[in-house]
GUMI-679244 format. One record per residue (C-alpha): residue number from 1; x, y, z. Coordinates in Angstrom, 2 decimals, always signed. Last residue first. Layout:
<recs>
rec resi = NUM c1 = X c2 = Y c3 = Z
...
</recs>
This chain:
<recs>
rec resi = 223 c1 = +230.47 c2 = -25.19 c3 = +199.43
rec resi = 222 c1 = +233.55 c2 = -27.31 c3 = +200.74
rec resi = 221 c1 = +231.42 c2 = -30.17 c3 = +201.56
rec resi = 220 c1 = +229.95 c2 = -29.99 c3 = +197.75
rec resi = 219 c1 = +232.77 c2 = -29.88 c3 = +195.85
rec resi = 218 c1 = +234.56 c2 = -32.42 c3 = +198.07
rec resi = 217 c1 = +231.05 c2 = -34.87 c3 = +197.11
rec resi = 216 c1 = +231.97 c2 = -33.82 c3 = +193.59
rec resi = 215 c1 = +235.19 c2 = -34.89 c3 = +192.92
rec resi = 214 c1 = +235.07 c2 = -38.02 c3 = +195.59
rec resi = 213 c1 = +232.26 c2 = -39.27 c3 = +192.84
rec resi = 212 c1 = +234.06 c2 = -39.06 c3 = +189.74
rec resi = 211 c1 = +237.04 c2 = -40.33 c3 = +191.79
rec resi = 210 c1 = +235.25 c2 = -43.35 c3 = +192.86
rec resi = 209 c1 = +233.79 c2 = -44.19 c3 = +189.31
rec resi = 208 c1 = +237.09 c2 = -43.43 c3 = +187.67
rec resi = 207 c1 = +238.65 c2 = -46.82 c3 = +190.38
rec resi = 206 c1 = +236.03 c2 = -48.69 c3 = +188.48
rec resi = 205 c1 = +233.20 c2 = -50.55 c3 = +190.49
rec resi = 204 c1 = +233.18 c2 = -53.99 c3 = +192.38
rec resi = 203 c1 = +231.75 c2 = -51.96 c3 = +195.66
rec resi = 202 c1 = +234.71 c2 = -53.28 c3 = +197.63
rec resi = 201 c1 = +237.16 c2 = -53.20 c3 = +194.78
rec resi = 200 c1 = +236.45 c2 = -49.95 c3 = +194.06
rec resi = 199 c1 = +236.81 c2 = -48.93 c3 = +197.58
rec resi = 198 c1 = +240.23 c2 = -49.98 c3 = +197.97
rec resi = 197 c1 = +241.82 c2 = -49.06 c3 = +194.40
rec resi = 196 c1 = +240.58 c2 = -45.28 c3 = +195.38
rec resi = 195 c1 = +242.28 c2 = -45.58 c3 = +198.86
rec resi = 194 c1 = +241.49 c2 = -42.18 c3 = +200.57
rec resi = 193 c1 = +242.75 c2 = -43.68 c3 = +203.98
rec resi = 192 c1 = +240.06 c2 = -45.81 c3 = +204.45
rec resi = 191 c1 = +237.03 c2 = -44.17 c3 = +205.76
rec resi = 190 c1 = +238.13 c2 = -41.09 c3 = +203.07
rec resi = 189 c1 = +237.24 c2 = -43.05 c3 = +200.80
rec resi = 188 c1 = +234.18 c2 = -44.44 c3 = +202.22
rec resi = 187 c1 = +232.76 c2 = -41.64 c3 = +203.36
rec resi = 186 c1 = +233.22 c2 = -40.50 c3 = +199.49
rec resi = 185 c1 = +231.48 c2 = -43.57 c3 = +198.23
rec resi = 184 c1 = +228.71 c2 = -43.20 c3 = +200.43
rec resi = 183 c1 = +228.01 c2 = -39.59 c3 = +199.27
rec resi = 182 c1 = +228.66 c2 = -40.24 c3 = +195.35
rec resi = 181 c1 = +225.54 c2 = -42.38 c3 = +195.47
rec resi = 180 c1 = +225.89 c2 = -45.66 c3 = +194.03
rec resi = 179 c1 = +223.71 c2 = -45.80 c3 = +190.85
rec resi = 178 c1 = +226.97 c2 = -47.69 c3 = +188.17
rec resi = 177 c1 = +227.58 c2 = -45.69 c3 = +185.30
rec resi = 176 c1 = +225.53 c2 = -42.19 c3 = +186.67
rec resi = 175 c1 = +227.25 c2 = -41.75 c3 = +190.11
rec resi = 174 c1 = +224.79 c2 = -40.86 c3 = +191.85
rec resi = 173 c1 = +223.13 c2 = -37.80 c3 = +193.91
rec resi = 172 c1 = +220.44 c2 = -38.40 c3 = +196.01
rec resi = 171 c1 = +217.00 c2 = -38.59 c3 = +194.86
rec resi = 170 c1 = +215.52 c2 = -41.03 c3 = +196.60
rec resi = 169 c1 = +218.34 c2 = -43.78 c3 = +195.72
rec resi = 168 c1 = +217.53 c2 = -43.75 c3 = +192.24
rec resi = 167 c1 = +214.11 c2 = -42.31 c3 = +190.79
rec resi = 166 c1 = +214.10 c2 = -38.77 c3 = +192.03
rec resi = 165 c1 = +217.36 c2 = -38.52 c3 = +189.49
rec resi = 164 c1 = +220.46 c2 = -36.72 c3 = +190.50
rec resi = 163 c1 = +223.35 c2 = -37.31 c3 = +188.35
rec resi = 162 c1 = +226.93 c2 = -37.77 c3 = +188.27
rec resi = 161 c1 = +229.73 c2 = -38.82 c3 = +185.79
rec resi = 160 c1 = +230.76 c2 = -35.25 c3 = +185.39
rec resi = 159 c1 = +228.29 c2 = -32.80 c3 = +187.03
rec resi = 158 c1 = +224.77 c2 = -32.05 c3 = +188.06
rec resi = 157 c1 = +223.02 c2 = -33.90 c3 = +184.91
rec resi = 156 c1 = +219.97 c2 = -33.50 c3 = +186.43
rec resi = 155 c1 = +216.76 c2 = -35.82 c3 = +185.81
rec resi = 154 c1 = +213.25 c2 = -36.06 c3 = +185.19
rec resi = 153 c1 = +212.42 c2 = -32.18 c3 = +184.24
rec resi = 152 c1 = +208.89 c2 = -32.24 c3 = +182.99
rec resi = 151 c1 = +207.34 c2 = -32.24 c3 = +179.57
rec resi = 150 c1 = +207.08 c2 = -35.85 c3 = +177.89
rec resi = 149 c1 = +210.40 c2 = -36.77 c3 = +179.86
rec resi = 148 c1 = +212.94 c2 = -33.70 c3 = +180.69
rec resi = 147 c1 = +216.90 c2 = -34.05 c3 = +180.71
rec resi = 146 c1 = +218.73 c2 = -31.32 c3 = +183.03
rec resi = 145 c1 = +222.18 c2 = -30.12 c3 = +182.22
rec resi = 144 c1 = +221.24 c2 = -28.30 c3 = +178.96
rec resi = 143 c1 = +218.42 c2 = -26.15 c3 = +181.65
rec resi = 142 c1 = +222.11 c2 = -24.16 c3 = +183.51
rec resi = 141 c1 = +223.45 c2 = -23.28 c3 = +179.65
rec resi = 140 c1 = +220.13 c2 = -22.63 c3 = +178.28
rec resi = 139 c1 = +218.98 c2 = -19.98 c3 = +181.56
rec resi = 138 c1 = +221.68 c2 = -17.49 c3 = +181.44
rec resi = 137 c1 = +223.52 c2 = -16.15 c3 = +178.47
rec resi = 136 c1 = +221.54 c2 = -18.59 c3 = +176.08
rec resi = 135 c1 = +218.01 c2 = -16.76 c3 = +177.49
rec resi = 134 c1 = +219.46 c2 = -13.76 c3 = +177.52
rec resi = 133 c1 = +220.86 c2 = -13.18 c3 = +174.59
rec resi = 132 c1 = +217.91 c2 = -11.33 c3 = +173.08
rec resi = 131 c1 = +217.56 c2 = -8.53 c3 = +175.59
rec resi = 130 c1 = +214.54 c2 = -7.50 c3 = +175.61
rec resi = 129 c1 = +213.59 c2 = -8.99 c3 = +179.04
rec resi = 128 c1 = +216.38 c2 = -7.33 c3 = +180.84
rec resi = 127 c1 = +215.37 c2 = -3.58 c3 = +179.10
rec resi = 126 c1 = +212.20 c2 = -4.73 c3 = +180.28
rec resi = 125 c1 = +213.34 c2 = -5.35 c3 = +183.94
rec resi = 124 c1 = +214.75 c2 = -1.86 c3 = +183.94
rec resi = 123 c1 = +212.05 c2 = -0.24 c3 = +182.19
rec resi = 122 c1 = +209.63 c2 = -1.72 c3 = +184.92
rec resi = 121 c1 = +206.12 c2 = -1.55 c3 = +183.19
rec resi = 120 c1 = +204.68 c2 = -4.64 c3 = +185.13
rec resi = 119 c1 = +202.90 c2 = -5.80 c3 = +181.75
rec resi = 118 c1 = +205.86 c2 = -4.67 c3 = +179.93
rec resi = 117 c1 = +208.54 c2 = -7.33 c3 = +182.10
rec resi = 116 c1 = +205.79 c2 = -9.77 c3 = +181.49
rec resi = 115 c1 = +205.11 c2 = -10.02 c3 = +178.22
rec resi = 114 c1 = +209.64 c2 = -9.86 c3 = +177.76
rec resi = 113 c1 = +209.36 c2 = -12.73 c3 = +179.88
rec resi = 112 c1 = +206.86 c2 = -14.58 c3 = +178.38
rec resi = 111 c1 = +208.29 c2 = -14.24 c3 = +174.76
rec resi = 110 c1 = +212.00 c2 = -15.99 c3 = +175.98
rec resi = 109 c1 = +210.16 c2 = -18.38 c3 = +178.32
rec resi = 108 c1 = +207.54 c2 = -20.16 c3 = +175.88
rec resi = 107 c1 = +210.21 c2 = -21.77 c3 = +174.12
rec resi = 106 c1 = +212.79 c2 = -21.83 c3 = +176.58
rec resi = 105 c1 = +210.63 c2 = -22.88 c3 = +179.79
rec resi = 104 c1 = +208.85 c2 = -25.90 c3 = +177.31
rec resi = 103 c1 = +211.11 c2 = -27.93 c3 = +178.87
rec resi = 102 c1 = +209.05 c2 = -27.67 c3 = +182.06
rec resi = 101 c1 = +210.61 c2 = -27.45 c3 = +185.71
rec resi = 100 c1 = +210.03 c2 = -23.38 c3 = +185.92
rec resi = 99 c1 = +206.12 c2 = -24.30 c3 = +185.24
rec resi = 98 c1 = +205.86 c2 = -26.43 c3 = +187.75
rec resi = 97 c1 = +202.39 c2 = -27.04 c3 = +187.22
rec resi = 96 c1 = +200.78 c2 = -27.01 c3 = +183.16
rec resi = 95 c1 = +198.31 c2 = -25.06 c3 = +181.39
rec resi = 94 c1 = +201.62 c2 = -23.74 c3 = +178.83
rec resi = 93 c1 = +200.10 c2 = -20.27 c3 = +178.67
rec resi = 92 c1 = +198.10 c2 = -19.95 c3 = +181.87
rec resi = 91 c1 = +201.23 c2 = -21.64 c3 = +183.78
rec resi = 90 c1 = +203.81 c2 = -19.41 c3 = +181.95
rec resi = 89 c1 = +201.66 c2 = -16.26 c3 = +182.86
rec resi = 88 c1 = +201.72 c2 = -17.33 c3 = +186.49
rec resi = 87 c1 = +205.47 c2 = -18.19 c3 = +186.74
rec resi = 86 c1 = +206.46 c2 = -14.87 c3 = +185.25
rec resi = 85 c1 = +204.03 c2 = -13.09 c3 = +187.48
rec resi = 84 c1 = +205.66 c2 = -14.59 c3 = +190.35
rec resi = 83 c1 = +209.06 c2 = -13.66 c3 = +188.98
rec resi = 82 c1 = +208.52 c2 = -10.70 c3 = +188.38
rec resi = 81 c1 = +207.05 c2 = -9.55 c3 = +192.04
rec resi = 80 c1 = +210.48 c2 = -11.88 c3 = +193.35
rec resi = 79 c1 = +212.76 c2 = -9.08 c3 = +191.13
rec resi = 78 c1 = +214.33 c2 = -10.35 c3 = +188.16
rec resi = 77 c1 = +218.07 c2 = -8.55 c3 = +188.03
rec resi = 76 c1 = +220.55 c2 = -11.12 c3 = +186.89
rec resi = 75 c1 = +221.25 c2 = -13.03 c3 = +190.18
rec resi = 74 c1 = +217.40 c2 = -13.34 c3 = +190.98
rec resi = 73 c1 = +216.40 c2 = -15.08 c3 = +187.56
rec resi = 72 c1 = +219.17 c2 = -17.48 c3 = +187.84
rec resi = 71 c1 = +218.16 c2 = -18.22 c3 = +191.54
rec resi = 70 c1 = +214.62 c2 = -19.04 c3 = +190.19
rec resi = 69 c1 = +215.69 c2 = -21.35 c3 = +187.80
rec resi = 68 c1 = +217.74 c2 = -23.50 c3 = +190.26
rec resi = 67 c1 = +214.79 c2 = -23.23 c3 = +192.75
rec resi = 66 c1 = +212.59 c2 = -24.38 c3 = +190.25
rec resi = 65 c1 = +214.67 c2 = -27.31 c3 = +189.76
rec resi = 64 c1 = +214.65 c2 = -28.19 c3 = +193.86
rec resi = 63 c1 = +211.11 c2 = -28.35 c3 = +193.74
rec resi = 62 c1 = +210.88 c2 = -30.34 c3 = +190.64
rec resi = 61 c1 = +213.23 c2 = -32.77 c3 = +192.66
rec resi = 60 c1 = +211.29 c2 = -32.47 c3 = +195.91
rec resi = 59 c1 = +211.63 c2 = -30.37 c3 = +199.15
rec resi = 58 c1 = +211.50 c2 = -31.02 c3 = +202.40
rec resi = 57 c1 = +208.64 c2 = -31.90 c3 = +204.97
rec resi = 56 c1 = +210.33 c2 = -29.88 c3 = +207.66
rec resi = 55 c1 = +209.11 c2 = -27.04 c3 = +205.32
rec resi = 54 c1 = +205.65 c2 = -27.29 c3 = +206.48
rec resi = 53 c1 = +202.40 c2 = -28.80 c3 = +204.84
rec resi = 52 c1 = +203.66 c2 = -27.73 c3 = +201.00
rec resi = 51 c1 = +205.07 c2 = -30.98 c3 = +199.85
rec resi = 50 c1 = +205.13 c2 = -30.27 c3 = +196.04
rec resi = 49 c1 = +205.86 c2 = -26.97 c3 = +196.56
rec resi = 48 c1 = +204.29 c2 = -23.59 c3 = +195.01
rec resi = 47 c1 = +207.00 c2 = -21.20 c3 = +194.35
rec resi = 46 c1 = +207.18 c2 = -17.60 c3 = +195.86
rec resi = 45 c1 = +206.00 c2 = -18.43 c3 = +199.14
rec resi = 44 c1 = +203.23 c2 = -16.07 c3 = +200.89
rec resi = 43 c1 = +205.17 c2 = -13.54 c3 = +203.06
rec resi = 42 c1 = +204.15 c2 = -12.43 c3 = +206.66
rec resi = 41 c1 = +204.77 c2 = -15.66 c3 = +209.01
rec resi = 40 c1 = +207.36 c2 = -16.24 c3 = +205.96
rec resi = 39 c1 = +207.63 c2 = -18.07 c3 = +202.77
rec resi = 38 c1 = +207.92 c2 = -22.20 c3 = +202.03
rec resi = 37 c1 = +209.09 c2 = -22.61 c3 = +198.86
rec resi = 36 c1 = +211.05 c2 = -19.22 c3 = +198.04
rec resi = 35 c1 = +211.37 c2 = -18.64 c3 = +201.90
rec resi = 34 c1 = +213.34 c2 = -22.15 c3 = +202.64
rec resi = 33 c1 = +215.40 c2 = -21.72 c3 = +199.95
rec resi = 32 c1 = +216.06 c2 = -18.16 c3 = +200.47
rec resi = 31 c1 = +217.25 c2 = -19.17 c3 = +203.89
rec resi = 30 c1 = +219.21 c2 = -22.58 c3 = +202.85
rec resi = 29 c1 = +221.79 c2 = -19.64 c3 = +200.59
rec resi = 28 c1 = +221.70 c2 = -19.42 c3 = +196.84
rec resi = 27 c1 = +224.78 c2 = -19.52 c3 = +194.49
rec resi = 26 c1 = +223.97 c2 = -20.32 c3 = +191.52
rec resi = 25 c1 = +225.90 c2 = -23.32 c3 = +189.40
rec resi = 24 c1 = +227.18 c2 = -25.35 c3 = +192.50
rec resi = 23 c1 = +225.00 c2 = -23.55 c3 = +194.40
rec resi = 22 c1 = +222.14 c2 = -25.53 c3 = +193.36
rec resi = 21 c1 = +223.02 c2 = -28.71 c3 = +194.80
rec resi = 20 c1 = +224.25 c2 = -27.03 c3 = +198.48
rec resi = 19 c1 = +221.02 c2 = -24.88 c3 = +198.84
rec resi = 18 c1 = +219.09 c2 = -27.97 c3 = +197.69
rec resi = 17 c1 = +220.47 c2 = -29.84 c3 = +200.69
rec resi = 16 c1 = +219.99 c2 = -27.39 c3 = +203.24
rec resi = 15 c1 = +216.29 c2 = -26.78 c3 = +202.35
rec resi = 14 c1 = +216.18 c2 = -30.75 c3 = +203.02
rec resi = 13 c1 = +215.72 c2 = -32.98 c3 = +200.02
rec resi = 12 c1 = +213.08 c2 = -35.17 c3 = +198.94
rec resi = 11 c1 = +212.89 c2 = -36.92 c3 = +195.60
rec resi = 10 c1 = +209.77 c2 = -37.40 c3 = +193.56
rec resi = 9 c1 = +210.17 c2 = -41.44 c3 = +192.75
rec resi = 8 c1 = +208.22 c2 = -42.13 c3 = +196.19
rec resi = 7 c1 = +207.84 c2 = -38.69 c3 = +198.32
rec resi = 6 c1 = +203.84 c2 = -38.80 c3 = +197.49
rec resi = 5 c1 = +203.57 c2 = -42.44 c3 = +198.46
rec resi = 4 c1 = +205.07 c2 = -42.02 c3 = +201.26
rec resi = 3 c1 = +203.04 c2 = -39.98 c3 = +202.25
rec resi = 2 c1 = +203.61 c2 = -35.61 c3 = +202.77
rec resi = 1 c1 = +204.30 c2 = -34.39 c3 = +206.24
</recs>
């Protein structure tokens, strides 16, 4: 299991919980989480992890973002051999880790791909590759949501009012205005007879800032 010192501002997240974060945009079950970062007793993993000693370990927030880019890839076409030699050309292009996390994915991404998609010399996956849209079809609107520092994704802009940042509250999800994540203000909602005005005035927030945060926490349970 990784330090605490590793997990500290990085996030951590059970394969369950990145499942239910990233399906909101692509739908992707806890199993291909789990075997995209971790693999199989016969399968290497297809991303490399931040905590990589065993997947009871979790996952972290770069983690969880190149799962988001990863299930994109998947649901139009990419095939997992692609994808790994996507990753790897990125990395020798751009020098850095995480490549899938980086804003420089768009940049680099749209000539990559197409490199990539000849160097395997799939006509299907190049045809993919070619096509010019794809990039603001697919990957822009889903990377818009996330804000990057210097070069890495730092935070996700999930959904209305909330946001999931490795620096506040671990990772969790938040309601952006005032940091209290949208889980604890959902059990308590529904702790006291779903009284917005209630809870508010408990945690000395806005009645929005509840609602914001029952919104996506039902969102989430339902998935």
């Amino acid at each position: 299991m990784a330090t605490a010192p590793d997990i500290l501002g990085r996030g951590i997240y059970a394969p369950r919980e990145v499942a239910d974060l990233v399906s909101l945009y692509r739908p992707v079950s806890p199993a291909k989480v789990r075997r995209w970062l971790f693999g199989r007793s016969d399968r290497e993993p297809l991303l490399a992890p931040d905590y990589p000693v065993h997947e009871s370990a979790g996952a972290s927030f770069l983690d969880m973002v190149d799962v988001l880019v990863v299930a994109e890839l998947r649901r139009r076409g990419f095939t997992a051999q692609f994808v790994r030699r996507f990753q790897q050309r990125l990395q020798r292009e751009d020098g850095g880790f995480h490549p899938l996390a980086r804003k420089e994915l768009v940049t680099l991404g749209k000539k990559v791909l197409v490199r990539t998609a000849d160097e395997l010399g799939n006509q299907e996956l190049i045809d993919l590759a070619t096509d010019q849209a794809y990039f603001s079809k697919g990957l822009e609107p889903l990377l818009k949501r996330i804000d990057y520092g210097r070069s890495l994704a730092e935070r996700w802009r999930i959904a209305p009012g909330v946001v999931v940042d490795p620096q506040r509250s671990f990772g969790a999800p938040v309601v952006d205005r005032v940091g209290v994540p949208t889980g604890i203000l959902a059990d308590s909602y529904f702790a006291n007879g779903e009284d917005t005005h209630a809870v508010a005035r408990f945690f000395g927030i806005r009645r929005s800032d509840v609602r914001q945060a029952v919104t996506f926490e039902r969102r989430i349970r339902v998935a």
